[in-house]
Structure formats: C-alpha cells, structure tokens
OpenMM code with the backbone's topology and positions (N, CA, C; nanometers):
from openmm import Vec3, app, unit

residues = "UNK UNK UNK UNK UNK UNK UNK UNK UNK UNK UNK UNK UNK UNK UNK UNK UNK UNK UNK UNK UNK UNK UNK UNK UNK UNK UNK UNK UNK UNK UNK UNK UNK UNK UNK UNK UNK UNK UNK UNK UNK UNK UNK UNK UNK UNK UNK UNK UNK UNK UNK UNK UNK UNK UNK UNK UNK UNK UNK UNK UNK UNK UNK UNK UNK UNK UNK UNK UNK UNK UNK UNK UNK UNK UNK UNK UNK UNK UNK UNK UNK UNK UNK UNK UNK UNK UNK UNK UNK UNK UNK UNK UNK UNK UNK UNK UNK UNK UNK UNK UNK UNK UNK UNK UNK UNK UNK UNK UNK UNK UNK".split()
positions = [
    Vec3(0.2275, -0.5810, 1.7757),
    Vec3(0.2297, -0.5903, 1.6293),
    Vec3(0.1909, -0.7321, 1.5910),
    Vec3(0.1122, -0.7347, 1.5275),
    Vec3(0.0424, -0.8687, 1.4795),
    Vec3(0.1397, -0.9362, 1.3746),
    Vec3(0.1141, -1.0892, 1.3230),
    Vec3(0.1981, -1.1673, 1.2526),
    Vec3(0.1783, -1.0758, 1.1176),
    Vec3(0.0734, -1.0292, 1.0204),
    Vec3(0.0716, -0.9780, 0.9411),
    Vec3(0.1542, -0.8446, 0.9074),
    Vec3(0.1556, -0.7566, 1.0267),
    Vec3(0.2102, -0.6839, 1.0205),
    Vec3(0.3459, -0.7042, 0.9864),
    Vec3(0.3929, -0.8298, 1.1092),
    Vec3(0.5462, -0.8079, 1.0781),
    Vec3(0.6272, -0.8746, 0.9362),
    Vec3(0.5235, -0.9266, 0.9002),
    Vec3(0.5468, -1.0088, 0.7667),
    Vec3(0.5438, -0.8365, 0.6678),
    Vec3(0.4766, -0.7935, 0.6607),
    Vec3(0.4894, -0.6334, 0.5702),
    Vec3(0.6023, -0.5991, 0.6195),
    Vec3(0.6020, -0.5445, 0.7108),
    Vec3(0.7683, -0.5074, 0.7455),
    Vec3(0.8971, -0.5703, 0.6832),
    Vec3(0.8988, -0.6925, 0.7090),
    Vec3(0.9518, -0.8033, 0.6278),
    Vec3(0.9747, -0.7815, 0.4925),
    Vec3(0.8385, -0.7645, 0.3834),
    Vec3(0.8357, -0.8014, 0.2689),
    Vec3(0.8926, -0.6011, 0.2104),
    Vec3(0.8076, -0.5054, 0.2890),
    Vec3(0.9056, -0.3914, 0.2830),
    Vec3(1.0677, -0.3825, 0.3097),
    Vec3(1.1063, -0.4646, 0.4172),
    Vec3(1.2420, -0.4641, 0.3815),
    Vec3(1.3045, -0.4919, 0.2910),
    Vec3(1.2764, -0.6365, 0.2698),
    Vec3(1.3506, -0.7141, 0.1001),
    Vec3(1.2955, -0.6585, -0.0355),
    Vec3(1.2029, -0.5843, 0.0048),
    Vec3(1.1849, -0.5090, -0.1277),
    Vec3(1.2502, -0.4092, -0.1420),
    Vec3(1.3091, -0.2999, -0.0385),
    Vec3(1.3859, -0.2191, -0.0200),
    Vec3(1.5187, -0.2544, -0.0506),
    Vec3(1.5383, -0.3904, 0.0167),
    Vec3(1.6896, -0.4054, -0.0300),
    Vec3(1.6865, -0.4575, -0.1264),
    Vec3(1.6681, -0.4824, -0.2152),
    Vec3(1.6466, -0.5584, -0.3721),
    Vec3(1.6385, -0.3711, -0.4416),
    Vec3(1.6603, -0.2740, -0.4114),
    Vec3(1.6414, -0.1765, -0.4930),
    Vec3(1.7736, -0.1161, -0.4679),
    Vec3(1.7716, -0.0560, -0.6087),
    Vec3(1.9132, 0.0309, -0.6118),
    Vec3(1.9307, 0.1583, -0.5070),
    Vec3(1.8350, 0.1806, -0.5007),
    Vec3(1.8304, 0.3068, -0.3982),
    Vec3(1.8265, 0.3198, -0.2800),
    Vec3(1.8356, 0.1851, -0.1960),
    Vec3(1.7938, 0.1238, -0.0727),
    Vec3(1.7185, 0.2210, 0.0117),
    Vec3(1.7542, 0.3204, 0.1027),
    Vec3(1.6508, 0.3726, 0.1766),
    Vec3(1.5675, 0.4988, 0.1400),
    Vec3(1.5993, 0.5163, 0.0057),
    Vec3(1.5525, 0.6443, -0.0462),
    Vec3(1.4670, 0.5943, -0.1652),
    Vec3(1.4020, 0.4902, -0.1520),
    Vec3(1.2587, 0.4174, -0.2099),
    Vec3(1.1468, 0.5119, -0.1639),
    Vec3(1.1114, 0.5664, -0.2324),
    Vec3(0.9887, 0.6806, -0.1707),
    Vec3(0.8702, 0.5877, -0.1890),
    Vec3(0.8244, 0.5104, -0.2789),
    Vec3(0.7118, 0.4289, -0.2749),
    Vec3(0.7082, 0.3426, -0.1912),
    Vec3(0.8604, 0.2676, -0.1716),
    Vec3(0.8308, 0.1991, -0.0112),
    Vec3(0.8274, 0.2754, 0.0891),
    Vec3(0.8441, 0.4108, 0.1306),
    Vec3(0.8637, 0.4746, 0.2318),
    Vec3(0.6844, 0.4892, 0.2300),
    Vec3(0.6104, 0.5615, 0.0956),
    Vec3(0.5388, 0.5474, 0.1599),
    Vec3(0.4193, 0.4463, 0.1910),
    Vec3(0.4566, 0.3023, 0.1153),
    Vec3(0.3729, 0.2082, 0.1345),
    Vec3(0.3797, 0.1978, 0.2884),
    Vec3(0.4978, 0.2139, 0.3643),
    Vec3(0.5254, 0.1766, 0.5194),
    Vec3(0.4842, 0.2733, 0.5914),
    Vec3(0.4515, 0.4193, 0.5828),
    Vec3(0.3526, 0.5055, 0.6368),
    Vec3(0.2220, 0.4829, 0.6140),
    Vec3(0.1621, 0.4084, 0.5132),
    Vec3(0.0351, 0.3801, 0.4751),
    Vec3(-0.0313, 0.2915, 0.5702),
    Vec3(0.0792, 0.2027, 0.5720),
    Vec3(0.0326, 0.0929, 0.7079),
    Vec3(0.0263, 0.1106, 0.7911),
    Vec3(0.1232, 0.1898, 0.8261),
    Vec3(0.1274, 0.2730, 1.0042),
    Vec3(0.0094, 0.3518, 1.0324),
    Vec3(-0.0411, 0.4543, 0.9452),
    Vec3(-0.1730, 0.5151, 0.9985),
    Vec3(-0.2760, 0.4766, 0.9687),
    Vec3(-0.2823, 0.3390, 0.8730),
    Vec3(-0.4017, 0.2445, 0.8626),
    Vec3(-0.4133, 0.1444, 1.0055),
    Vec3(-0.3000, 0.1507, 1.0869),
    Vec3(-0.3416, 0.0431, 1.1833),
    Vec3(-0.2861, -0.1085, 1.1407),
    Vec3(-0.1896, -0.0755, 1.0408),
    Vec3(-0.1323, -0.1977, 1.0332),
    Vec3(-0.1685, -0.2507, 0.8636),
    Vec3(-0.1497, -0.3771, 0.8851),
    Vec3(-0.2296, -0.4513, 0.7375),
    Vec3(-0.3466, -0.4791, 0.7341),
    Vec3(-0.3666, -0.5258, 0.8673),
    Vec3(-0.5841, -0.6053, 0.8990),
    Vec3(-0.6161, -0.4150, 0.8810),
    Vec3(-0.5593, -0.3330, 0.9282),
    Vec3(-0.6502, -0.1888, 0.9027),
    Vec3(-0.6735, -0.1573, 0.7927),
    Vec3(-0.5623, -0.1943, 0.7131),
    Vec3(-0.5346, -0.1564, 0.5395),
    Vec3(-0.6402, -0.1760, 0.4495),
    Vec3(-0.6751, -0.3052, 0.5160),
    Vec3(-0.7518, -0.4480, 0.3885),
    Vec3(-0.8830, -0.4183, 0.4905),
    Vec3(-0.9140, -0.4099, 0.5569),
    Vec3(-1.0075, -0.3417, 0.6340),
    Vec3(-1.0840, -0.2208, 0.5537),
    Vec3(-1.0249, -0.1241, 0.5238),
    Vec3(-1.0484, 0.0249, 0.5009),
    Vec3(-1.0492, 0.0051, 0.3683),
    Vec3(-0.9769, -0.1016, 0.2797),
    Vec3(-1.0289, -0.1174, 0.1426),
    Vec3(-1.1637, -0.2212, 0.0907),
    Vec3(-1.1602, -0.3136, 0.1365),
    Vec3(-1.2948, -0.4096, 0.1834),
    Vec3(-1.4393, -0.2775, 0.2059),
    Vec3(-1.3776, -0.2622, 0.2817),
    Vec3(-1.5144, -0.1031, 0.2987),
    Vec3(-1.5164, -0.0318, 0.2258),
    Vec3(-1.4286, -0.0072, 0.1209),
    Vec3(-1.4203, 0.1111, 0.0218),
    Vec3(-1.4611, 0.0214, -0.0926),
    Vec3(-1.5201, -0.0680, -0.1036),
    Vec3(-1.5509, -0.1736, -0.2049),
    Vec3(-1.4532, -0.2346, -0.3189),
    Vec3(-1.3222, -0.2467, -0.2836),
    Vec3(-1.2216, -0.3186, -0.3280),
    Vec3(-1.2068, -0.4155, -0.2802),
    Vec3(-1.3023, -0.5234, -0.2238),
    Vec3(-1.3242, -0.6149, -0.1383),
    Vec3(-1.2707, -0.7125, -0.1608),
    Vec3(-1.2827, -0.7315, -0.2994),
    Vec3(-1.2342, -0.8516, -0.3948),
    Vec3(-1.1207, -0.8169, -0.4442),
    Vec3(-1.0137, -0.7094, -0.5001),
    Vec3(-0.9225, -0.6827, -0.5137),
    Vec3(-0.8466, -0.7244, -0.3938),
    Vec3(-0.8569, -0.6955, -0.2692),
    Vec3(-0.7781, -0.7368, -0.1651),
    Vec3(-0.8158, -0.8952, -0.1066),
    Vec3(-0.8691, -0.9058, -0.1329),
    Vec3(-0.8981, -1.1091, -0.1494),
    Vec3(-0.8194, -1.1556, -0.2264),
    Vec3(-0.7791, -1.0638, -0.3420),
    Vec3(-0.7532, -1.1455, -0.4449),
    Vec3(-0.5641, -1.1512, -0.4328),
    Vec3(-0.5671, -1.0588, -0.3481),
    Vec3(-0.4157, -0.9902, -0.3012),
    Vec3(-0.3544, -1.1258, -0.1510),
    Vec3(-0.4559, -1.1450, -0.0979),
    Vec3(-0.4054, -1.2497, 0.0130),
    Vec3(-0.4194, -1.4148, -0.0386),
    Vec3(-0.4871, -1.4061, -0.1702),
    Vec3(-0.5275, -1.5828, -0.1744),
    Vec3(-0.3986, -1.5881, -0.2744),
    Vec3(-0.3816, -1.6855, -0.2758),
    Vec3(-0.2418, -1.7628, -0.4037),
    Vec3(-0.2518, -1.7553, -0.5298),
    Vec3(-0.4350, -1.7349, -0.5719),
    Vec3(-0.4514, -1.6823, -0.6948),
    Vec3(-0.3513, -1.5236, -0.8093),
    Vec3(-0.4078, -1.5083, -0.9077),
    Vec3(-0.3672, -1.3810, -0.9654),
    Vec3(-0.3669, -1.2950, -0.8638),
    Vec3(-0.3226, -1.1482, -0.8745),
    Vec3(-0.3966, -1.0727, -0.7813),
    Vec3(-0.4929, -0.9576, -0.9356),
    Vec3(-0.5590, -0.9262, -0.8537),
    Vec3(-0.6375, -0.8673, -0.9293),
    Vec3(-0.5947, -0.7132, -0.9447),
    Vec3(-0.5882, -0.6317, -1.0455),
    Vec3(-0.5130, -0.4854, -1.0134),
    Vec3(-0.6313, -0.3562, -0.9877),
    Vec3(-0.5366, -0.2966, -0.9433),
    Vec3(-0.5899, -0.1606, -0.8867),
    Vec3(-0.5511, -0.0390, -0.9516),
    Vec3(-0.6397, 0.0592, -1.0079),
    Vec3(-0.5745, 0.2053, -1.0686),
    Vec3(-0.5744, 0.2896, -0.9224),
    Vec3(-0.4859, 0.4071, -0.9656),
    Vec3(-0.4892, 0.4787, -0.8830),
    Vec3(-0.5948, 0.5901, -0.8740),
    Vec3(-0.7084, 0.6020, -0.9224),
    Vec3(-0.8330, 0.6739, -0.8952),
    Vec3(-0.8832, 0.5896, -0.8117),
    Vec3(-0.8809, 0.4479, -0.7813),
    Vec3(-0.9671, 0.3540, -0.7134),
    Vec3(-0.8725, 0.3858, -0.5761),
    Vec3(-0.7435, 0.3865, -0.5501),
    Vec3(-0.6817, 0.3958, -0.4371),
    Vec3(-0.7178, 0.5137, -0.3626),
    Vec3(-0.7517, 0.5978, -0.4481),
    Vec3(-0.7608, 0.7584, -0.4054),
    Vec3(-0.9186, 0.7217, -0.3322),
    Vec3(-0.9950, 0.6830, -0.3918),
    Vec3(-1.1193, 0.6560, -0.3406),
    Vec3(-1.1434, 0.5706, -0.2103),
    Vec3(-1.0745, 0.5066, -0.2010),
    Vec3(-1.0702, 0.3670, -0.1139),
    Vec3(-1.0132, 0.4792, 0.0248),
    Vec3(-0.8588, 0.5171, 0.0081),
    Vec3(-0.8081, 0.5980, 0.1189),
    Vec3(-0.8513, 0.7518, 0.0999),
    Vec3(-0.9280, 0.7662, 0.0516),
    Vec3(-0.9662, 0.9075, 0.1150),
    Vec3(-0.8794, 1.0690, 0.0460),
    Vec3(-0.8882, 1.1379, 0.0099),
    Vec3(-0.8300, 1.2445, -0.0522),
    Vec3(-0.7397, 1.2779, 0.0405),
    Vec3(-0.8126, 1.3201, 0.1295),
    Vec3(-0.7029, 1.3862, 0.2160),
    Vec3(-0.5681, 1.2758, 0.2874),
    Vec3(-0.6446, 1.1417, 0.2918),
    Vec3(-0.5172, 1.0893, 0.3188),
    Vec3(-0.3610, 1.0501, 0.1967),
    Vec3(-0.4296, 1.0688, 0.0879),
    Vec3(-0.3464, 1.0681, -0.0517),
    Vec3(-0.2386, 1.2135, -0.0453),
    Vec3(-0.3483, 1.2546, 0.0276),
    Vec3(-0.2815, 1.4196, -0.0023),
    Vec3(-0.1994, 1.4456, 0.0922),
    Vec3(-0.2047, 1.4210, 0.2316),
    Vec3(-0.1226, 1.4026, 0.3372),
    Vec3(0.0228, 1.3238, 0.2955),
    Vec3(-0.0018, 1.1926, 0.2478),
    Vec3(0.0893, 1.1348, 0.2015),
    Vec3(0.2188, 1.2356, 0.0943),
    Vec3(0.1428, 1.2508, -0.0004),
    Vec3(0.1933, 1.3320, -0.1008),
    Vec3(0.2674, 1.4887, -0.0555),
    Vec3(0.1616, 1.5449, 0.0556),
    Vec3(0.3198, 1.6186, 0.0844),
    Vec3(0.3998, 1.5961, 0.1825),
    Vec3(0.4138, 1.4759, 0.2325),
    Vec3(0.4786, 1.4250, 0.3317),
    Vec3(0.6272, 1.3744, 0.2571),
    Vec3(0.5697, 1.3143, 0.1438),
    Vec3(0.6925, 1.2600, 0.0519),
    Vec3(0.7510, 1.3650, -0.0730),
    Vec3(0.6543, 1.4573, -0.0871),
    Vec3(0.7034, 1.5666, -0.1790),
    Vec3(0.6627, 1.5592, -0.3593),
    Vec3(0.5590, 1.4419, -0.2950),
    Vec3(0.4641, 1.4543, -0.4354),
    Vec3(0.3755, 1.4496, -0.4778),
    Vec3(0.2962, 1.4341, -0.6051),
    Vec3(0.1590, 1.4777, -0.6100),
    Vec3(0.0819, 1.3612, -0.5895),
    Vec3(-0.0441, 1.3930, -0.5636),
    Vec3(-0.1397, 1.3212, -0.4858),
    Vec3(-0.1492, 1.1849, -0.6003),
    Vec3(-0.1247, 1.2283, -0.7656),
    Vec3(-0.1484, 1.1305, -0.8804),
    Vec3(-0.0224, 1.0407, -0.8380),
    Vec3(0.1018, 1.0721, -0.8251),
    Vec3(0.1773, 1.0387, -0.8457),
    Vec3(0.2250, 0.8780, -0.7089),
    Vec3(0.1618, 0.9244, -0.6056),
    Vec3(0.0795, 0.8933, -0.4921),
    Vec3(0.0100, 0.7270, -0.4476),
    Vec3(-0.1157, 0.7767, -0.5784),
    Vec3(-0.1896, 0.6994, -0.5448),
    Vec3(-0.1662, 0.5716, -0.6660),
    Vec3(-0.0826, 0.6523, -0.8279),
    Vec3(-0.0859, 0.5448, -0.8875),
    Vec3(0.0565, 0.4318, -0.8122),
    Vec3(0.1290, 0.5092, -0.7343),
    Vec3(0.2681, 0.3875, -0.7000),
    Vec3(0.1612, 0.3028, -0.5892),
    Vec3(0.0932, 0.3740, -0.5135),
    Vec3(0.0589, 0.2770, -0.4290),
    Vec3(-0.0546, 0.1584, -0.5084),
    Vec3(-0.1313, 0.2071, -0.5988),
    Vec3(-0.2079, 0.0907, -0.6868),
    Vec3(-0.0806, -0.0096, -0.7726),
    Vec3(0.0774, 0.0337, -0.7516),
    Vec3(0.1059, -0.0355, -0.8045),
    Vec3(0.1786, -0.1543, -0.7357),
    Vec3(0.1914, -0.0833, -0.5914),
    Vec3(0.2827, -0.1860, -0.4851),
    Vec3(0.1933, -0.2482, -0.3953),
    Vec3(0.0779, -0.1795, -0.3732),
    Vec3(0.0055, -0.2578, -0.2963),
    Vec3(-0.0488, -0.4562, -0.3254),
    Vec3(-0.0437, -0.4414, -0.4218),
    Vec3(-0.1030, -0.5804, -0.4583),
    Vec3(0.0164, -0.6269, -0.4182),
    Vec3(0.1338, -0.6251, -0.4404),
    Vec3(0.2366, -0.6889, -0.4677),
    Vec3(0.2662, -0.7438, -0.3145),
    Vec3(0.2872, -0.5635, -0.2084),
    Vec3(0.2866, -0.5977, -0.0651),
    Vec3(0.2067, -0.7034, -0.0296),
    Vec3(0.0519, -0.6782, -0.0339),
    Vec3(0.0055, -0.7551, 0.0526),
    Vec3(0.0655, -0.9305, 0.0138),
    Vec3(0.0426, -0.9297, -0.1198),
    Vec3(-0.0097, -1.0666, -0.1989),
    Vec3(0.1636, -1.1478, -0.1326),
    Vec3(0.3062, -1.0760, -0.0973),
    Vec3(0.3749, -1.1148, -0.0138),
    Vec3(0.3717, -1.1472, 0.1912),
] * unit.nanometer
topology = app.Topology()
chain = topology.addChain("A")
for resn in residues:
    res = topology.addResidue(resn, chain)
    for name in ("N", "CA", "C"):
        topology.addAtom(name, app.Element.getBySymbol(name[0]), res)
C-alpha cells in the first residue's frame, strides 16, 4: 500500500469519526470501495486524468481551491457500470451514487 493510499485511509477514517453515524457512513463506505477497485488513489486520479477531469484532480492535490465536480461528470469519468455496481452494492441509485461521490471526492483527495 503506497503513502497515498494510506493517507486516504487515514483521511476516511477521521472523516468517519467526525460523523454521527460512525460506521454506517454509506458515502464513506463507498468512497473506500471506490479506491479499492480503482487500485488505490494513483488508480483513482489516474482513471479520472483519462476521463478528462485532469484538471479537476490537479486541482484536488495542489493547496489551491479545489475545483468541483457534478455527478454526471463522475458517472462519466468511472464508467456506468462501475456507478451501478457501486449503487447496488450500497443499496442506492446510481444518481444518488455518483452525486455523493462528486461531493466527497474533492474533499478526500484534496486531504
């Protein structure tokens, strides 16, 4: 597991515990499956860089703003079927899905 990785792990934990719900965070549950079958974080920012969010995820690792993401762009970037996998893995819809992850992702990485 690479330094990046374990720093997500990290920043998923204290974000987890900073919530009222501690392990029943479904958006962190599935920001932390997202990473796992991306190959980590370098896979993540990898697979979005290629999906032409190149600069959104630049903008997520430098100290600057981060730049935001909708969730039609996430859906695009990871793939339908992987939105959709997700979604019934956690027991929800693919919208519901892709807008939490356009909304935690900046936040993850940019920690």
């Amino acid at each position: 597991m690479g330094l990046f990785d374990q720093l997500a792990g990290q920043v998923l934990g204290s974000l987890n515990s900073g919530s009222n719900q501690n392990d029943d965070n479904p958006l962190l549950q599935i920001a932390g499956s997202l990473l796992q079958s991306q190959g980590g974080l370098n896979g993540l920012l990898a697979k979005l860089q290629q999906s032409g969010l190149g600069e959104q995820a630049a903008s997520w690792v430098s100290t600057g703003d981060n730049l935001p993401v909708d969730g039609e762009q996430i859906t695009q970037a990871l793939g339908n079927n992987t939105v959709a996998d997700l979604a019934s893995k956690f027991g929800l819809s693919g919208d519901q899905v892709s807008a939490g992850l356009s909304a935690i992702l900046p936040q993850l990485i940019d920690k």
